[in-house]
KEDOFI-442640 format. One record per residue (C-alpha): residue in one letter; x, y, z. Coordinates in Angstrom, 1 decimal. Example, Ala and Ser with C-alpha at 12.3 -4.5 7.8 and 13.67 -1.06 7.14 Angstrom:
# residues 2
<atom res="A" x="12.3" y="-4.5" z="7.8"/>
<atom res="S" x="13.7" y="-1.1" z="7.1"/>
***
This chain:
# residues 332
<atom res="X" x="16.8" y="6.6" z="-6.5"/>
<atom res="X" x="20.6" y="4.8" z="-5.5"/>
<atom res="X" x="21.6" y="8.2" z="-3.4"/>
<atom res="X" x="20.9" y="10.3" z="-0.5"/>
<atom res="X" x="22.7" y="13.1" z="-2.3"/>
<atom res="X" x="19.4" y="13.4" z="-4.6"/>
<atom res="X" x="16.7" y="14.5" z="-1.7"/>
<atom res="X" x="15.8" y="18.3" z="-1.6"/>
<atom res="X" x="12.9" y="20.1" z="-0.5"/>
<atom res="X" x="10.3" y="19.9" z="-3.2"/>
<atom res="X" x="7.6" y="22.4" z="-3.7"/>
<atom res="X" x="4.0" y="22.1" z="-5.2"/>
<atom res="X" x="5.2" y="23.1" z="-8.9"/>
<atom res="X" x="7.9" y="20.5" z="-9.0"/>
<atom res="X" x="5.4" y="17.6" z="-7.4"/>
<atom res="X" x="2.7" y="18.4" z="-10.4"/>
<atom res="X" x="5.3" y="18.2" z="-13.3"/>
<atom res="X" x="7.1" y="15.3" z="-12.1"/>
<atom res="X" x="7.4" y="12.8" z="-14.7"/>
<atom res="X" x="4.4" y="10.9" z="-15.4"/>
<atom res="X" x="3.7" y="7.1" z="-16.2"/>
<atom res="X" x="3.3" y="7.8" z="-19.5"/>
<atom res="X" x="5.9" y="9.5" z="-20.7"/>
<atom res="X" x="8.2" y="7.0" z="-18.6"/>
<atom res="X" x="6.4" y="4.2" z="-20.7"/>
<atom res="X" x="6.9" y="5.9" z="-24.1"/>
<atom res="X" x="10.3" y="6.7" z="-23.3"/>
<atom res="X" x="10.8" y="3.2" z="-22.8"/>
<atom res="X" x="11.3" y="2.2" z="-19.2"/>
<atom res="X" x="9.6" y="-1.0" z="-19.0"/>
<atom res="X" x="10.4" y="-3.8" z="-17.0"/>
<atom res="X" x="13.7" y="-4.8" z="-16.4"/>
<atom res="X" x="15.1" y="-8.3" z="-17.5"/>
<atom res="X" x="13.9" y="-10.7" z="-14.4"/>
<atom res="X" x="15.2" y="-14.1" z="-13.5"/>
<atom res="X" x="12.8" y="-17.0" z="-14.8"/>
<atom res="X" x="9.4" y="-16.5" z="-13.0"/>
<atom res="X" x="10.0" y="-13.2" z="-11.5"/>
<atom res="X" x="6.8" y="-11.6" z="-13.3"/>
<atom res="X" x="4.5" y="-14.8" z="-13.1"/>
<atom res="X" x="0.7" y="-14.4" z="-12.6"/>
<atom res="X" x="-1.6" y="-16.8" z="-11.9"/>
<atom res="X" x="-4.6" y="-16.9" z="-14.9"/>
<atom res="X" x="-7.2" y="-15.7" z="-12.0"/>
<atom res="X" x="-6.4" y="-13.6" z="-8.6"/>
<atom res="X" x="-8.9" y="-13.9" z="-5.8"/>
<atom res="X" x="-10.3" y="-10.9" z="-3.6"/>
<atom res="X" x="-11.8" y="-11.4" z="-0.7"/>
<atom res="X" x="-14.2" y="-8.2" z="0.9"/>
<atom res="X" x="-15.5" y="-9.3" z="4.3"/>
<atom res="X" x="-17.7" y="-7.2" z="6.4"/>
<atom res="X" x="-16.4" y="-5.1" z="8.9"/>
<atom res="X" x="-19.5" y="-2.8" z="10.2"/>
<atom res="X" x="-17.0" y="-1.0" z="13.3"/>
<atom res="X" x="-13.4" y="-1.2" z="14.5"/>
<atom res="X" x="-15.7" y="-2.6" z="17.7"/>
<atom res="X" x="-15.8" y="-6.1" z="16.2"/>
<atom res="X" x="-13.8" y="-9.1" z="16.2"/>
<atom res="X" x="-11.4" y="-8.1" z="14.0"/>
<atom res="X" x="-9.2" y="-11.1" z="14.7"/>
<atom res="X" x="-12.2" y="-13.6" z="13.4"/>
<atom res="X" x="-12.4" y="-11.3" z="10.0"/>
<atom res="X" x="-9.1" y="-11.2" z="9.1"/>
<atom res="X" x="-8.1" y="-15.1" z="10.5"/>
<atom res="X" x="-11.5" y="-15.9" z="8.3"/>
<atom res="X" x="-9.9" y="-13.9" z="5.5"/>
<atom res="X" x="-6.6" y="-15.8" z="5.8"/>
<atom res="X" x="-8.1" y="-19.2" z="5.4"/>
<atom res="X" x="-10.1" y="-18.0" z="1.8"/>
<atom res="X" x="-5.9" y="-17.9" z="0.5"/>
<atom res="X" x="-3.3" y="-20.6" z="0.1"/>
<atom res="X" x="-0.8" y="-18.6" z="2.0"/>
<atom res="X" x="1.6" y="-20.4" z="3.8"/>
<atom res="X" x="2.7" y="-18.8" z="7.0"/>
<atom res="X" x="3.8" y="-21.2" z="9.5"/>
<atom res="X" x="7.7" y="-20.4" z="10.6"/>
<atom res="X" x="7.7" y="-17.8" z="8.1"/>
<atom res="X" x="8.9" y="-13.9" z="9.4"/>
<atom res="X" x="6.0" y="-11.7" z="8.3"/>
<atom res="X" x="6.1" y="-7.8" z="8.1"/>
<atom res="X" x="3.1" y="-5.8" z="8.5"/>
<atom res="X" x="3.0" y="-2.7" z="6.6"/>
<atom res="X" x="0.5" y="0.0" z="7.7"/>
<atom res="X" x="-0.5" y="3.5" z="6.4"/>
<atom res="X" x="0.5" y="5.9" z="9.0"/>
<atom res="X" x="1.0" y="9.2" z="7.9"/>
<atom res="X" x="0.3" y="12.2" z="10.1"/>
<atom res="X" x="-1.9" y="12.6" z="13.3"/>
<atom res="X" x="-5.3" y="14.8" z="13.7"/>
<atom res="X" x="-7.4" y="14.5" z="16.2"/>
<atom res="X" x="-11.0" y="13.1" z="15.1"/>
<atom res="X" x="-9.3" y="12.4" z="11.2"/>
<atom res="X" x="-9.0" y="9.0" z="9.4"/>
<atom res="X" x="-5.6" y="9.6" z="7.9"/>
<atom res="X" x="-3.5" y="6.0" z="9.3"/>
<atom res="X" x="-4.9" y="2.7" z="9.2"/>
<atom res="X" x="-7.0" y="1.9" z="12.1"/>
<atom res="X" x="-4.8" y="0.0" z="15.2"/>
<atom res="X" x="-7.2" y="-2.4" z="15.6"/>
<atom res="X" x="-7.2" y="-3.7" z="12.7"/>
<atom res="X" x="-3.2" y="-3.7" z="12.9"/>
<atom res="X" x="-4.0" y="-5.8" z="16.3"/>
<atom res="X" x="-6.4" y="-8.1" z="14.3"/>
<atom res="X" x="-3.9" y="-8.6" z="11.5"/>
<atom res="X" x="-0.6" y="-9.6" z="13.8"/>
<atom res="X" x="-3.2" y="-11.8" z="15.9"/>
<atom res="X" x="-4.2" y="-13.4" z="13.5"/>
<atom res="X" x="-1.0" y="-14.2" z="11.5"/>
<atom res="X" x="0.5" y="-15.4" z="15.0"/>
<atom res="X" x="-2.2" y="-17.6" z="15.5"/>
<atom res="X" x="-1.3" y="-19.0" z="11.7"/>
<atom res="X" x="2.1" y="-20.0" z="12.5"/>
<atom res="X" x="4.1" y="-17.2" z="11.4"/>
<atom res="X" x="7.9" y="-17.4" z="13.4"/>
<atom res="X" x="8.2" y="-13.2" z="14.0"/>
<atom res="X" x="5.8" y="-10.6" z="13.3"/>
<atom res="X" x="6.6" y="-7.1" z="12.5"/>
<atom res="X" x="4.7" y="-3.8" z="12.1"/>
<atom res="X" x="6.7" y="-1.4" z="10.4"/>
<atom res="X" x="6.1" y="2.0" z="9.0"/>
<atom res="X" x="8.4" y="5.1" z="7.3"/>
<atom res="X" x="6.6" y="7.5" z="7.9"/>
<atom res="X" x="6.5" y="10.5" z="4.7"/>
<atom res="X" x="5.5" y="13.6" z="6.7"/>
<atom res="X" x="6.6" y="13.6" z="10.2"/>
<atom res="X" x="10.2" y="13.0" z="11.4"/>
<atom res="X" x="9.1" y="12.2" z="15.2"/>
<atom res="X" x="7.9" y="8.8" z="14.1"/>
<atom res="X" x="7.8" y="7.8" z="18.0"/>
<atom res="X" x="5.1" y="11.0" z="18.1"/>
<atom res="X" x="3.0" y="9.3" z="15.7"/>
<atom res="X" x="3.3" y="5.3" z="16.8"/>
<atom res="X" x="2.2" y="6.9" z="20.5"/>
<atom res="X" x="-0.5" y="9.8" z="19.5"/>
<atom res="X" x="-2.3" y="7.4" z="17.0"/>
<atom res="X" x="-3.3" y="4.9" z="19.4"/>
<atom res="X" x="-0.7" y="2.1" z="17.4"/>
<atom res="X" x="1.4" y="1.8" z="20.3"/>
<atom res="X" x="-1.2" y="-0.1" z="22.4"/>
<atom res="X" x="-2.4" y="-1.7" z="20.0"/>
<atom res="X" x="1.5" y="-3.2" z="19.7"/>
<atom res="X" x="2.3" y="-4.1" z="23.0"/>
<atom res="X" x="-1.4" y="-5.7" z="23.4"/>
<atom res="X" x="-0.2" y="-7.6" z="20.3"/>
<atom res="X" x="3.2" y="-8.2" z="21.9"/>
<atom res="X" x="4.9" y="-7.2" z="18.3"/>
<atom res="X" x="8.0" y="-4.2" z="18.1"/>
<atom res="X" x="7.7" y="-1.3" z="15.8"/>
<atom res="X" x="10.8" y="-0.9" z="12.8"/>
<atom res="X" x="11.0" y="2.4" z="12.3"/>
<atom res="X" x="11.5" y="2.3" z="8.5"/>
<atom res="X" x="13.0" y="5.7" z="8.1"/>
<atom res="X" x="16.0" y="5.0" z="10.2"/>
<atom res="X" x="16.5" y="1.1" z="9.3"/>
<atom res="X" x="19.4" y="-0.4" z="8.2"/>
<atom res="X" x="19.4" y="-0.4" z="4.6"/>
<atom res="X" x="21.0" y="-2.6" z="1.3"/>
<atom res="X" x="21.3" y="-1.2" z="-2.4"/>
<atom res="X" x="19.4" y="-3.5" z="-4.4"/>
<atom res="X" x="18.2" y="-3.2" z="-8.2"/>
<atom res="X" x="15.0" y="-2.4" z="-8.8"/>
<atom res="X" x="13.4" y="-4.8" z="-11.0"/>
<atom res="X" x="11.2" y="-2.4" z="-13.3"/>
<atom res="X" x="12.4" y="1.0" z="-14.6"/>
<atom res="X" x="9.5" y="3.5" z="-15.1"/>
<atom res="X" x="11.3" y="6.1" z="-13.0"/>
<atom res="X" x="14.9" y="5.9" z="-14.8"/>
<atom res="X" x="17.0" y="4.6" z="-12.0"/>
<atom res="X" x="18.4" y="1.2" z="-11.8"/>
<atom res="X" x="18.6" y="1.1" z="-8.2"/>
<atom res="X" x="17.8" y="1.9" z="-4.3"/>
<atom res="X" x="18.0" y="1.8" z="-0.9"/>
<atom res="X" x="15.6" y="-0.2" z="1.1"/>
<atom res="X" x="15.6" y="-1.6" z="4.7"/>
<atom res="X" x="17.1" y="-4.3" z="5.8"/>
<atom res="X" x="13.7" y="-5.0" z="7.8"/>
<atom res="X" x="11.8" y="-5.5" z="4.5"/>
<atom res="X" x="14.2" y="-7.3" z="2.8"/>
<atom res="X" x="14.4" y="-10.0" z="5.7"/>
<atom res="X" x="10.6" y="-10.8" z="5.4"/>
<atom res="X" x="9.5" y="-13.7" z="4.2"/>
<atom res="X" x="5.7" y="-12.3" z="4.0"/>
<atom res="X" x="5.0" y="-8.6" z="2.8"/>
<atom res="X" x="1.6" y="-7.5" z="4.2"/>
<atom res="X" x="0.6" y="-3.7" z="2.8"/>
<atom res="X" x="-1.8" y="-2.5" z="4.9"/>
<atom res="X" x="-3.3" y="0.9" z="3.8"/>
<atom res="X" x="-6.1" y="2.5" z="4.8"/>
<atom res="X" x="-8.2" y="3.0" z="1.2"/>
<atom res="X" x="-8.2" y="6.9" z="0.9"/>
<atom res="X" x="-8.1" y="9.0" z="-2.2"/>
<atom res="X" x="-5.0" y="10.7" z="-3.1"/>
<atom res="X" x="-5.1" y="13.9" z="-4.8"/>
<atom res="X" x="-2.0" y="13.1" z="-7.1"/>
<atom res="X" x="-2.2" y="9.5" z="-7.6"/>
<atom res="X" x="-6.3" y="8.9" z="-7.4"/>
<atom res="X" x="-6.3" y="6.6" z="-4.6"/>
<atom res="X" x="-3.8" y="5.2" z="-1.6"/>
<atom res="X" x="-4.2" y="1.5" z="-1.5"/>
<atom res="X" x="-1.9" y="-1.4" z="-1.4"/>
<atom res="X" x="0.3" y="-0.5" z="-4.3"/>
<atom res="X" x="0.7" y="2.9" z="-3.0"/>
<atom res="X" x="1.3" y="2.2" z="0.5"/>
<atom res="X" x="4.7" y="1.1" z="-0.3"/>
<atom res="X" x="5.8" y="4.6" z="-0.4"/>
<atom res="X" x="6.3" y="3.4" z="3.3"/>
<atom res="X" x="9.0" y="1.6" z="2.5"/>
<atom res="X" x="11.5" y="4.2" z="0.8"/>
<atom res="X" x="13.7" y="5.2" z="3.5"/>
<atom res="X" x="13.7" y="8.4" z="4.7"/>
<atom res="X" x="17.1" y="8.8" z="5.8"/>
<atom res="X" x="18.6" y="8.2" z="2.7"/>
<atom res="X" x="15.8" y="10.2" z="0.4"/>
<atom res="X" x="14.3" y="12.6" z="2.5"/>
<atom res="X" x="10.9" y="13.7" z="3.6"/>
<atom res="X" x="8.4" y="13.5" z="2.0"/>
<atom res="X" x="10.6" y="11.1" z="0.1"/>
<atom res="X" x="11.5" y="13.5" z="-2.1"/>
<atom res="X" x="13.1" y="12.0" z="-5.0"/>
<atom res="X" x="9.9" y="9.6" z="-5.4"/>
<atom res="X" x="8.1" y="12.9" z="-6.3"/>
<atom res="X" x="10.8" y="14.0" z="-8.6"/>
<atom res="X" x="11.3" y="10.6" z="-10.7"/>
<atom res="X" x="7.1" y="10.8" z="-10.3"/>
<atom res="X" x="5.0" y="9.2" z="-8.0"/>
<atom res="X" x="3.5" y="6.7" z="-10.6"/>
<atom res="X" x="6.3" y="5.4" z="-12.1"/>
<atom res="X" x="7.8" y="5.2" z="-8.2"/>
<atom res="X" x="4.3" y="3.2" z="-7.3"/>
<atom res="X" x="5.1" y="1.0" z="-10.3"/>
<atom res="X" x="8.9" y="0.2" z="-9.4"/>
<atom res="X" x="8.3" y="-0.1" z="-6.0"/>
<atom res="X" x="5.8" y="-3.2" z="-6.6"/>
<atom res="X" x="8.2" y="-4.8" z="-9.1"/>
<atom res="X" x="10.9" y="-5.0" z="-6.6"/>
<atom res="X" x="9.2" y="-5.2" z="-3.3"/>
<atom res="X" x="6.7" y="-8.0" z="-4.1"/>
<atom res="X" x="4.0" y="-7.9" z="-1.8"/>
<atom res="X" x="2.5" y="-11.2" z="-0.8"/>
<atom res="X" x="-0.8" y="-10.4" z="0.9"/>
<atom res="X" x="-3.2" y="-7.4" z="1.2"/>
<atom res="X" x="-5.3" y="-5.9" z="3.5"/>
<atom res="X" x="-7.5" y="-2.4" z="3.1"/>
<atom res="X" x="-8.9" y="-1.1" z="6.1"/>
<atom res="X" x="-12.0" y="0.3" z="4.5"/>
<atom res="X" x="-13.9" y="-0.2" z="7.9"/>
<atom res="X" x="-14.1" y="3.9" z="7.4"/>
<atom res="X" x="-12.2" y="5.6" z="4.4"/>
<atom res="X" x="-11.5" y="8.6" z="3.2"/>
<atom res="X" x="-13.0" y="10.6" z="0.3"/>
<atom res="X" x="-12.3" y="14.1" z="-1.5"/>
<atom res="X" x="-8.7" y="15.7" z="-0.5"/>
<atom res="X" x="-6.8" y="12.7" z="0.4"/>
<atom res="X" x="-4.8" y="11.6" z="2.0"/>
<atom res="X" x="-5.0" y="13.5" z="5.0"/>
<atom res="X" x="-7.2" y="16.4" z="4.0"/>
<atom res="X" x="-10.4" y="14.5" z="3.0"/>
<atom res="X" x="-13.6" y="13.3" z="4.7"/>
<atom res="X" x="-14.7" y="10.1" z="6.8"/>
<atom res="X" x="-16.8" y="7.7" z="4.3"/>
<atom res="X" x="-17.8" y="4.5" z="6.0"/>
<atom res="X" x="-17.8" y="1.7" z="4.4"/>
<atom res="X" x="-17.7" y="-1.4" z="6.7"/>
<atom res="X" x="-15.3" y="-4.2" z="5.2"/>
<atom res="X" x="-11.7" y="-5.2" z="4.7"/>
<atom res="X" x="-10.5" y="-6.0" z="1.3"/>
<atom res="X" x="-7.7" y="-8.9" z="1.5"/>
<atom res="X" x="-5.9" y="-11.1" z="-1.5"/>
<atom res="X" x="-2.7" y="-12.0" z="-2.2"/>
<atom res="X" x="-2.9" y="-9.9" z="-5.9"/>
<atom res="X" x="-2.2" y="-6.0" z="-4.8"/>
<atom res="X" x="-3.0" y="-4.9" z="-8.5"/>
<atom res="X" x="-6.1" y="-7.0" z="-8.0"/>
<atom res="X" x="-6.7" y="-6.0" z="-4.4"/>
<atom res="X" x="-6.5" y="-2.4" z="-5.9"/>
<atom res="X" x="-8.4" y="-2.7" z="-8.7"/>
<atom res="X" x="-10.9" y="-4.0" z="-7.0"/>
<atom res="X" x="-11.1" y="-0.6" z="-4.8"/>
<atom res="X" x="-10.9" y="1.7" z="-7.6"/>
<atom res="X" x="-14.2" y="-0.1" z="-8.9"/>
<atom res="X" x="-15.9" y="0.2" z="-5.1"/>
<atom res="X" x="-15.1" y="4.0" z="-4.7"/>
<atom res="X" x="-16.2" y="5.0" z="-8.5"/>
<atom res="X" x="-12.9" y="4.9" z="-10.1"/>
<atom res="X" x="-11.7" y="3.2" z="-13.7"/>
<atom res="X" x="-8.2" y="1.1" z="-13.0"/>
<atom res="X" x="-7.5" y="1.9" z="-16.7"/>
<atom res="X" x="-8.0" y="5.2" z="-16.4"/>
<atom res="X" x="-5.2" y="5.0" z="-13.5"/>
<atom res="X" x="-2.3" y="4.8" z="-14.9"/>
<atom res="X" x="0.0" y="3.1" z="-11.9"/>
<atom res="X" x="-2.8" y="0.1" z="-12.1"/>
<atom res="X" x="-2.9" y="0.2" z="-16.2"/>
<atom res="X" x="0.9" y="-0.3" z="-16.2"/>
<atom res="X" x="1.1" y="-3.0" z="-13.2"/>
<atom res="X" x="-2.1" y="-4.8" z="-14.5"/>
<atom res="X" x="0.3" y="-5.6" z="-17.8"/>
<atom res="X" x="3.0" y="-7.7" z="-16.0"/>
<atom res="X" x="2.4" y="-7.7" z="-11.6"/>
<atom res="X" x="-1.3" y="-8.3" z="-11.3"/>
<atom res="X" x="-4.7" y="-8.5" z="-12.8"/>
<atom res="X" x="-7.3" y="-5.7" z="-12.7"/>
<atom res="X" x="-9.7" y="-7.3" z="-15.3"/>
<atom res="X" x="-12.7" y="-8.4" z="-14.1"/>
<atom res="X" x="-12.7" y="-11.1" z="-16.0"/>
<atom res="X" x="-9.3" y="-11.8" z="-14.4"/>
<atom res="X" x="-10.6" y="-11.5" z="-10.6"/>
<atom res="X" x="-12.8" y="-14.0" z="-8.4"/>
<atom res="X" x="-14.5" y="-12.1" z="-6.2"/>
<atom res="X" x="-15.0" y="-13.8" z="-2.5"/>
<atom res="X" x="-16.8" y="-13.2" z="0.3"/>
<atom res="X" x="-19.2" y="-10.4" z="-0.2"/>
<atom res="X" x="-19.8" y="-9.3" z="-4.3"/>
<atom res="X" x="-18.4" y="-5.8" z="-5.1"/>
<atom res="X" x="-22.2" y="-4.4" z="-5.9"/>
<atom res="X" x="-23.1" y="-3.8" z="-2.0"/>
<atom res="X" x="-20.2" y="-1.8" z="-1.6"/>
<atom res="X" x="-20.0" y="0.3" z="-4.5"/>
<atom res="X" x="-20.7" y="4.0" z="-5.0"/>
<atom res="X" x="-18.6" y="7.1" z="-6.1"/>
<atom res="X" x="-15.9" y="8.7" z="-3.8"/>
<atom res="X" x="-16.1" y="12.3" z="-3.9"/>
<atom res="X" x="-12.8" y="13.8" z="-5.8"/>
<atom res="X" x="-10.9" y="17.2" z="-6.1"/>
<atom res="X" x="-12.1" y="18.5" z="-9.4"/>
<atom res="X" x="-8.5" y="17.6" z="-11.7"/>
<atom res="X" x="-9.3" y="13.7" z="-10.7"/>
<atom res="X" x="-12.4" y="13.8" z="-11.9"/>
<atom res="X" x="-11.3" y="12.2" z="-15.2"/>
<atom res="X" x="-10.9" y="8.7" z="-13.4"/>
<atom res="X" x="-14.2" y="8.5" z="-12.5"/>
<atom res="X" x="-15.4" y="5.1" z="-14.0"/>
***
């Protein structure tokens, strides 16, 4: 994951055998050695789900109301907002929704924070400009008053990663990320027909530059995408949360599949609880998920024994995502 010189174009065969979570775990690759504290969980993570019935609403009020359920301190602090934007369709629910990008800079402004960011890497499409404009984000930035980092093209620093499921020791990562004080993933909560589901945790594929490792940031695929979900979590810590699941996506994700309305945004300051959580809404076992089994053992919780649920309970939201038929197996 340390060089450039890795990316290649990678075809369907190669994305299917890459290595799995597993295997990387058998073999070994478990956390690195961390400073003192590096890995420390609180005994309990909240999650808060608060309803969302349209992107018509006062976004703002939910996420501000969301923000005040966590003891996150934001005032002076240089925050980064981290959305899922992916490709562009017409009439599709691939990227996370602009308004709620608007709601969540709003409302983190209105908090205190000294600079907020929204910035993507888009996987798929090199025009990111195309995508900003055509998905309606670019409005929803300047009626924010925030800039766009494109993440592909940032600066970037070699810095170690601080878990090694995928083998390496080491990667690239904007200089963007690594000057943010807050981490916000914001995904839209989609299935994903490799990994189960896009959430928080896997929204950091984002992040990965693709200047340095290609598109679709190729040598994630190649080391495996679980074991790069896992690493990339360890290393970029991720201080809050929030899942556009306003509408989500179901059966080929994530950008084949269907709209499934849900109507609330999931929000906490745990991402393996944050996703967790998710999994359990759209019908999936986290222990049957292998990225979330591994990172529920030293990043986060996905007990439910280990999570206070807050705002609305999990039960009015619940039901069962459709799948493609080789994910079927996740199914809680």
């Amino acid at each position: 994951m340390s060089s450039g010189r890795q990316s290649r174009g990678v075809n369907r065969r190669e994305f299917l055998s890459a290595l799995p979570l597993a295997a990387a775990a058998a073999a070994g690759c478990r956390p690195a050695p961390f400073g003192a504290g590096g890995f420390a969980r609180a005994s309990r993570s909240p999650v808060a789900l608060l309803p969302a019935a349209s992107y018509d609403i006062d976004l703002v009020d939910v996420v501000s109301r969301g923000l005040r359920m966590f003891d996150l301190q934001v005032a002076g602090r240089r925050v980064l907002l981290k959305p899922n934007l992916v490709e562009f369709e017409r009439g599709t629910v691939i990227n996370t929704h602009p308004a709620v990008v608007y709601a969540a800079a709003a409302a983190f402004r209105s908090a205190g924070a000294s600079e907020v960011v929204v910035a993507e890497g888009p996987g798929h499409r090199r025009d990111t400009e195309y995508l900003v404009t055509a998905s309606g984000l670019s409005d929803a930035l300047a009626d924010a008053g925030v800039r766009f980092v494109d993440l592909n093209h940032d600066d970037v620093r070699e810095v170690a990663l601080a878990s090694r499921f995928t083998g390496a020791s080491r990667i690239f990562l904007p200089e963007t990320v690594l000057a943010a004080d807050i981490v916000v993933s914001m995904p839209k909560l989609k299935t994903h027909h490799w990994a189960g589901m896009t959430a928080g945790m896997k929204n950091l594929f984002g992040v990965v530059p693709g200047a340095v490792y290609g598109w679709p940031k190729n040598v994630l695929h190649l080391r495996g995408i679980e074991p790069s979900i896992v690493d990339l979590n360890a290393t970029v810590r991720v201080q809050f949360t929030i899942v556009d699941a306003v509408v989500a996506m179901e059966g080929d994700g994530p950008i084949r599949g269907q709209a499934r309305p849900m109507g609330f945004l999931a929000m906490g300051t745990d991402v393996v609880a944050v996703d967790a959580t998710c999994a359990r809404i759209i019908g999936l076992e986290p222990q049957k998920m292998a990225y979330l089994r591994e990172a529920g053992r030293f990043l986060g919780h996905i007990a439910d024994d280990r999570i206070d649920q807050r705002g609305e309970p999990p039960s009015r939201y619940r039901t069962r995502f459709d799948l493609v038929p080789h994910l079927t197996h996740l199914r809680a």
